[in-house]
N, C-alpha and C positions, 0 to 999 in steps of 0.2 A: 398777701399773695404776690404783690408785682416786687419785692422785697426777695421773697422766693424765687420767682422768676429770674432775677438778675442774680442772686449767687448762680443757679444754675445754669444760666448762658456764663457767668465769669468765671467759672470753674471744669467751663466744656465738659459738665456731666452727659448732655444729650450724646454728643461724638465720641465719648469715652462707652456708652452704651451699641450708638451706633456700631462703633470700631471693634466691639466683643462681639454684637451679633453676626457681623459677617465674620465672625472666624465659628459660627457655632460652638460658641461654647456653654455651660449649662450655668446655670439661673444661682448654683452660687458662686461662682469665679465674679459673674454680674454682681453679685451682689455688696460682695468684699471686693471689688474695686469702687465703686460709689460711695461703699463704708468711710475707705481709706479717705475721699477726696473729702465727703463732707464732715467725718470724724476726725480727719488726721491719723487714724492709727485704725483699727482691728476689735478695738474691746469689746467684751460682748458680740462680738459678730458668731461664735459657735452658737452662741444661744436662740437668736436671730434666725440664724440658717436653720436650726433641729426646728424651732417653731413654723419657718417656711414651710421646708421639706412636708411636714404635716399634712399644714394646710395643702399644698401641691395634691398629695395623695390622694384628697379628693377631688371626684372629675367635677364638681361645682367651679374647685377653685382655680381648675389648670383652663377652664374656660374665662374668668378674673383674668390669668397670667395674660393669657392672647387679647383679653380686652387692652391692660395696662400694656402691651408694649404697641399696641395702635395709639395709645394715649399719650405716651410718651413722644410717638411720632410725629402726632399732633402738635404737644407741645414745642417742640422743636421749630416746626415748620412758623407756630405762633413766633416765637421768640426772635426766628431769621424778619419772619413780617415786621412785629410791632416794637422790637426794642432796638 
């Protein structure tokens, strides 16, 4: 976990999420940029996305999406604290 943590503050994923949601943009531009930082490239990210989109379709999971981007927020705000 704290392994995780640390690419993810050294790779400014949290900011690079941040810095999409204030331009509203949709859940996969998010997604294929995050792809890009912790893949290095794209592959597989169409396949990714159609399985997203899916899941999204239901209101179970668009209520998940709002949980995970509070979680995210969280994390972040951990990460400025403890590391």
């Amino acid at each position: 976990m704290q392994t995780a943590l640390v690419f993810w503050q050294q790779r400014n994923i949290g900011g690079t999420i941040d810095a999409l949601a204030g331009r509203a943009t949709d859940v996969s531009t998010t997604n294929k940029a995050v792809t890009k930082i912790v893949n290095g490239g794209t592959n597989g990210l169409a396949d990714r996305l159609s399985r997203l989109e899916k899941l999204l379709a239901l209101s179970f999971f668009r209520k998940c999406e709002e949980a995970a981007n509070k979680t995210i927020a969280f994390i972040n705000y951990l990460l400025r604290v403890i590391v």
